[in-house]
N, C-alpha and C positions, 0 to 999 in steps of 0.2 A: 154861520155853519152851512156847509154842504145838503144840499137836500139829499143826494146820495146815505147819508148817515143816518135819515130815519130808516133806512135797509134794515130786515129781520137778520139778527145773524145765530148761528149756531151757540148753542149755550156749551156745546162739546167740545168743539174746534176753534169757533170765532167765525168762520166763514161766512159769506155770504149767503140766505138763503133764499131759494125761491117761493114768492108768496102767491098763493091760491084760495081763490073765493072762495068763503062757504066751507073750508077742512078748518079741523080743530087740531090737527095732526101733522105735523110737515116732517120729512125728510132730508137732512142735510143731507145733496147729491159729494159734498167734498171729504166727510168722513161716513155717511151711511146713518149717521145715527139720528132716530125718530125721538121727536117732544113736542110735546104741545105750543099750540101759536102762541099762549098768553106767560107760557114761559120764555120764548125765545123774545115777544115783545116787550117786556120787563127788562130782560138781560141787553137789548139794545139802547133803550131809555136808558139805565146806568149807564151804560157805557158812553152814551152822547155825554150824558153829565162829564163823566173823567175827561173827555175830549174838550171839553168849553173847558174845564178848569187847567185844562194843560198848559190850552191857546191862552187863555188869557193870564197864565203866568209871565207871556212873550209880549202879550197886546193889550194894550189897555180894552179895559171892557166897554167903554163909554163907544170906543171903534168896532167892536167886537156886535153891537149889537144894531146897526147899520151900514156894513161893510161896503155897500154900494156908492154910500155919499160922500167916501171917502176917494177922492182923485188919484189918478194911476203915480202921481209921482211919490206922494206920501203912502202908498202901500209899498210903492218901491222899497222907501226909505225906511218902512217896518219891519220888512221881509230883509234886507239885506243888514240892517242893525240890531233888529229885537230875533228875529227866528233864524235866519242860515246860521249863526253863530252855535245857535243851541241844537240845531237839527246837524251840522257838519260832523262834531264828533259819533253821532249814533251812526249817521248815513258813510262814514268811512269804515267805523264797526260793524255795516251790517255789508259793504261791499267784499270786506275781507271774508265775513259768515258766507257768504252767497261764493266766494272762490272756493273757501275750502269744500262745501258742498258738490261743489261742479267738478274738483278737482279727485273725488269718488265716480266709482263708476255705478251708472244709476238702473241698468238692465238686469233684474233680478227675478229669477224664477221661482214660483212657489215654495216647491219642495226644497229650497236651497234655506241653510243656516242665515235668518236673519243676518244682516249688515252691520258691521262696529265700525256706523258713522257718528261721530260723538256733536252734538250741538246743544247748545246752551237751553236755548228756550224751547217749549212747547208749542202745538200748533195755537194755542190757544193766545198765549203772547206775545206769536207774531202775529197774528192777526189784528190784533188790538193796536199793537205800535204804526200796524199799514192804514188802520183808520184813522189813526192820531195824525199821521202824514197826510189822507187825504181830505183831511178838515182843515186843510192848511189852502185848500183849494182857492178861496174868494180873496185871499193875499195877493194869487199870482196874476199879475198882469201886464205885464213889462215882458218882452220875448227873451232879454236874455234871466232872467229870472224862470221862464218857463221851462229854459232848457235845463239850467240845472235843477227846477222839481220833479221836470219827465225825468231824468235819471233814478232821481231819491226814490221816486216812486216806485219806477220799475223795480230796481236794486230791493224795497222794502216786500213790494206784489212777490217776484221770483223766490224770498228767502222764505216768504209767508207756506203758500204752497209747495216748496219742495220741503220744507218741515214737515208740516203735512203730508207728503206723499211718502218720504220716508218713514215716518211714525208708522203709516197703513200698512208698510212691505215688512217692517219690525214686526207688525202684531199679525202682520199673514192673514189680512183685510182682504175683502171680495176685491177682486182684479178691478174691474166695474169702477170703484171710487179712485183708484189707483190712476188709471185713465182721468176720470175728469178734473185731476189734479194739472196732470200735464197737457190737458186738452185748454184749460184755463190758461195756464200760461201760454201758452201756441198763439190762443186766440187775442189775447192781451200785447202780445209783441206785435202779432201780425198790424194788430188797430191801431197802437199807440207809439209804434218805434218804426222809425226808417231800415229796412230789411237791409241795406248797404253798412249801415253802424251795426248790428246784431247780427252778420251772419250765419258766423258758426253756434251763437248760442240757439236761434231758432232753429236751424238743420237738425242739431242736436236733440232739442225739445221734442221737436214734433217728429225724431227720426226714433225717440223713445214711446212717445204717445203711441208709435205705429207697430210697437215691438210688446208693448203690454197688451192690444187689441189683439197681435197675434197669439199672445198667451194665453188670453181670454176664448179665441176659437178654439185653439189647441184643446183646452179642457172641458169644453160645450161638444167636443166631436166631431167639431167643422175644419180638418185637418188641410183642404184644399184651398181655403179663405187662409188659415195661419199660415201657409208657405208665402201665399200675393201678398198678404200682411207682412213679411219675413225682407222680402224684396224689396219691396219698397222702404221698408225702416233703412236696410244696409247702404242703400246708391244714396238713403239723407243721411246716414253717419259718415259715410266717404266722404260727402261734400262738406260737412262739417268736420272734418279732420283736415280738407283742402284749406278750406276757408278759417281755420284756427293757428294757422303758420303765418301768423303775426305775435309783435309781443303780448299786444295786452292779452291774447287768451291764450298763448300757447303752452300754460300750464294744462288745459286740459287735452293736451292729445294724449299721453298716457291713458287718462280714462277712457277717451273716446273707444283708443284700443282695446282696453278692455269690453266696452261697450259692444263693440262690434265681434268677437268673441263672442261674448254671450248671445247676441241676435242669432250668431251663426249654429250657436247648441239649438236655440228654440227653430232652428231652420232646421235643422236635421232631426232633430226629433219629430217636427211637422212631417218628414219628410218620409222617416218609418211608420208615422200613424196612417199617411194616406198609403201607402204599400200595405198597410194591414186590413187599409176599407177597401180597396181597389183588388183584394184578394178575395172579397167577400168574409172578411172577418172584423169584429166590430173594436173600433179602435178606442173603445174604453178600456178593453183588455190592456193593451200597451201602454193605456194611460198606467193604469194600476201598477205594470207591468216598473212603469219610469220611476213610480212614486214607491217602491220596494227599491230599485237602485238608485236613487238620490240619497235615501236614506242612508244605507250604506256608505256610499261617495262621502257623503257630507262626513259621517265620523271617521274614515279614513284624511278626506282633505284632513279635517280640526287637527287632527292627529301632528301632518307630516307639514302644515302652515301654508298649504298651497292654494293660491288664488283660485276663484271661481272660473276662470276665463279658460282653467285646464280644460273642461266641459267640452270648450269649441271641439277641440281632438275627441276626445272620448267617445262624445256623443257623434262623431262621424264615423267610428268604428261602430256605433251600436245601430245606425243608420245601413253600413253595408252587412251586420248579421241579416239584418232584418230581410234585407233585397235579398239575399242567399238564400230564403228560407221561406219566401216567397214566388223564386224563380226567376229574378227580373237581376239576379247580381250573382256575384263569387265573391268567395274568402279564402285563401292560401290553408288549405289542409292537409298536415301530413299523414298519409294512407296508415293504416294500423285499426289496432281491434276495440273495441268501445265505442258507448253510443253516448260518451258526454266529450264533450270540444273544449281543450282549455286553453284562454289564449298567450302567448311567449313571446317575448321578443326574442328574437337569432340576432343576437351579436357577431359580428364579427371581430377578433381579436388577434393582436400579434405582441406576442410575448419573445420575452431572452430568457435566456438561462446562462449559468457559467457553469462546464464540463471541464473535467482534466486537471491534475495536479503540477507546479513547477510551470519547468518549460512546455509542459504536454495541455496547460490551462489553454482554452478559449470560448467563446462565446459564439452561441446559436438564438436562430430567431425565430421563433413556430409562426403559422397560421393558424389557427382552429375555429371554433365556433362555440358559444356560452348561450344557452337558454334562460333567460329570465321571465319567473311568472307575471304573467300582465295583470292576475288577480291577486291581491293580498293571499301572503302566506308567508308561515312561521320558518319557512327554507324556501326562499324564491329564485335561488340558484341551483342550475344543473354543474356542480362541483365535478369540473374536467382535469384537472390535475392529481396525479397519483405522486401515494405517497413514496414509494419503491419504483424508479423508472425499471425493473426488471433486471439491470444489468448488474455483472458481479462488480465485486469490488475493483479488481485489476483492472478491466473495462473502463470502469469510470474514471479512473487515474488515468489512464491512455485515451480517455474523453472520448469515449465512443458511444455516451447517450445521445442518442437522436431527439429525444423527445420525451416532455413533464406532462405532456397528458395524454388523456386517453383515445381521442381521434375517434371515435366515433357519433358525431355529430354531423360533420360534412358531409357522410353518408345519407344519413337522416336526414337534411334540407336539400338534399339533392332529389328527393323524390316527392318535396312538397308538389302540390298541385290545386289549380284554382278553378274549386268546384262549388254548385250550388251546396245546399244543406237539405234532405230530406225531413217530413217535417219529428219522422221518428228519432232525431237524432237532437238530443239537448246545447245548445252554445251558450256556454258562458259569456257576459261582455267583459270588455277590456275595465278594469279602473287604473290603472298603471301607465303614463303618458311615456312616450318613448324621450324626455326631458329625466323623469322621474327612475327611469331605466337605466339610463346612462349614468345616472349615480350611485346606483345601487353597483353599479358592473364597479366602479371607481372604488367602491368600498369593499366590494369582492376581491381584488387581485392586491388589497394593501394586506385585507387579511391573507391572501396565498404568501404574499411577500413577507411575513411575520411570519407565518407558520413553517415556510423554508428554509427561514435565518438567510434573507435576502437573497436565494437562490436562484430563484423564479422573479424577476425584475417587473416594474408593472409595467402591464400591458395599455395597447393603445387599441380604443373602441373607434373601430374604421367603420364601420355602416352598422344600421342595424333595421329588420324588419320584423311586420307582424305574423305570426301564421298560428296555425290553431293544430293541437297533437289531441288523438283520442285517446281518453282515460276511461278506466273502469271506477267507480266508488266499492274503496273498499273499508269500511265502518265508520270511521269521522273521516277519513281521507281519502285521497286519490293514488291511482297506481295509472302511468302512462307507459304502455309496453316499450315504445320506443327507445326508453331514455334507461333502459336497463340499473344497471347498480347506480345511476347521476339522477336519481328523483327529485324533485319538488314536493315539498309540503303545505298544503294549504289548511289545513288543520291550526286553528280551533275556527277556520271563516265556512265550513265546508255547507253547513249546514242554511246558514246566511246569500251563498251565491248559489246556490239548488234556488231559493226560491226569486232569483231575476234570472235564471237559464230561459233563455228564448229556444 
């Protein structure tokens, strides 16, 4: 047996713990959790036990209990006929557990909806199975033997602690253990593996390690430490998304992307906190400020099934209120009366119609412009199509309608303009990604196209932009002068986006 295995380990997790003189009290630094020395020493004695009785269901005991005087060629021959046989099928089972794992994106923010990554065991099981593997230690002596236990090993070390590390981000654990989960692994590949075989998983590991420390300043108030943190995590996911454009990893570039996504929300949200301290305003407020809108976010995402990585956009719109509002940036505002800003995509759209009876039938093709609400609301469209184009009935048979909507929109963006925000004046932030927009529009002009008995043909969304129109509140809702009889509703959220108005 390893002398490494008389190690205290956690009676919570299985971990590793660190022992210090003279405490009756220890801290597991890998899930947090405090217990007494003479319980975690008790719980490592069992555990040795189960580990000789594992081994020696593979190894005779009589070997088992002087492993040294045993010659490199008969350990060979024990290792490759009594134990790889019985360790291959776990160690294929645990390399596939460790892809699926990897193959999640693992940058996860506080205030965000726990993860539904699903895995078998507990941190506590694997850890036990990664002991069981490393009491396998006085076996290996033979190099090509070694190479295949450094694998087992690693494969069993990475599944142990990313259990672990995902368990802590499920149960929304101090950031703190979070980190030394994936600072363990960083430091374990860095020691035990050739950085040229493991590139993109190290990049990755420790490009995450560097994006949880960012989170960690983020919410201690140290908003100029979580940007450099921010920085550097992104240029080690790049290189790890370089470096995974081979087969055997390049299942995880999808997650990477997403990975990098999310670094880039905690990068702009860093980004607003220090425009908030740099203004002489304390950036707990904004903290507060994020964990009021994640909230929200989050039961909208649940809602509508959209991944977390939508954030990256969002949180880069909630990044330039913030600069506006500060002085140091603009937001696209259109001029009008009200001191609350709410934010719209401007579509751009070009629809048909069919005019004219007989041989007098033909078809026209508009331009115009559709407002869609960037915040949740129970009418998120500025409905521009009328139901009477105006003209008489002979008119229409001689197809002399010009035009199915109302045309006053293009007006209206023609006068936006990109100014700061004073700070008397309330801005709502975006939750609505201009992805999420574009479907909404897609679903707008199927219902026009139904409610004209295919008259109005759908339209095609050519561009579309953010800008912010001033509303007055008027009881649970909004009134935006601009958009005259073509309102938005935001009613029944009205009450809910008052309290993240920046």
């Amino acid at each position: 047996m390893s002398a490494g295995l008389m190690a205290l380990k956690c009676v919570n997790c299985g971990a590793p713990l660190e022992f210090r003189e003279g405490v009756e009290v220890v801290q597991c630094l890998s899930c947090g959790f405090y217990q007494k020395l003479v319980d975690s020493q008790l719980y490592a004695e069992r555990l040795r036990g189960e580990i000789y009785k594992w081994i020696s269901e593979m190894v005779p005991p009589s070997l088992l209990a002087a492993p040294g005087t045993v010659d490199a060629v008969a350990r060979h021959n024990l290792f490759i006929y009594n134990v790889k046989p019985r360790v291959a099928s776990e160690y294929a089972l645990y390399k596939s557990k460790v892809s699926m794992l990897m193959s999640n994106y693992l940058v996860h923010f506080p205030f965000w909806i726990p993860p539904q990554v699903r895995f078998e065991d507990n941190p506590k099981d694997a850890f036990e199975k990664l002991a069981k593997v490393e009491g396998l230690a006085p076996l290996i002596v033979v190099d090509e033997d070694q190479k295949y236990y450094a694998e087992v090993t690693l494969t069993s070390t990475l599944y142990a602690y990313l259990v672990n590390a995902l368990t802590l981000i499920r149960e929304k654990a101090d950031v703190s253990f979070i980190i030394n989960n994936f600072k363990t692994i960083g430091e374990y590949i860095e020691k035990n593996v050739r950085h040229d075989e493991r590139k993109a998983e190290y990049a990755r590991v420790v490009s995450i390690l560097k994006s949880y420390e960012s989170i960690k300043c983020l919410i201690e108030k140290d908003p100029r430490t979580a940007r450099s943190k921010c920085e550097e995590s992104l240029v080690l996911m790049r290189k790890a998304r370089d470096e995974a454009r081979v087969p055997q990893v390049a299942y995880m570039i999808p997650s990477i992307e997403k990975d990098m996504r999310n670094i880039e929300t905690v990068q702009n949200l860093s980004d607003a906190s220090l425009l908030y301290s740099e203004a002489g305003r304390d950036p707990g407020e904004f903290l507060m400020t994020i964990e009021k809108f994640f909230r929200l976010a989050e039961h909208l995402r649940e809602y509508s099934k959209m991944d977390v990585s939508m954030y990256g956009e969002v949180s880069r719109y909630l990044r330039d209120i913030v600069a506006s509002k500060t002085g140091v940036g603009q937001i696209n505002v259109v001029p009008g009366d009200g001191s609350l800003l709410i934010p719209m995509w401007a579509v751009k759209t070009t629809y048909t119609f069919t005019t004219g009876a007989l041989f007098m039938k033909k078809g026209k093709a508009i331009d115009d412009f559709i407002l869609i609400s960037a915040v949740p609301a129970s009418q998120p469209v500025t409905d521009i199509f009328l139901l009477d184009s105006g003209v008489g009935f002979l008119d229409r048979i001689r197809g002399k309608e010009d035009t199915m909507s109302k045309g006053i929109l293009g007006n209206v963006l023609e006068s936006v303009k990109s100014t700061s925000i004073p700070g008397s004046i309330k801005v709502l932030p975006p939750l609505v990604t201009q992805a999420q927009a574009s479907r909404t529009y897609d679903s707008y002009m199927q219902t026009v196209y139904d409610r004209t008995g295919g008259k109005i043909k759908l339209g095609v969304c050519e561009s579309s932009r953010l800008i912010f129109a001033r509303a007055v509140c008027r009881g649970n809702d909004i009134d935006v002068p601009v958009l005259r009889d073509s309102q938005i509703r935001v009613s029944p959220y009205l009450d809910r986006l008052l309290e993240i108005a920046i």
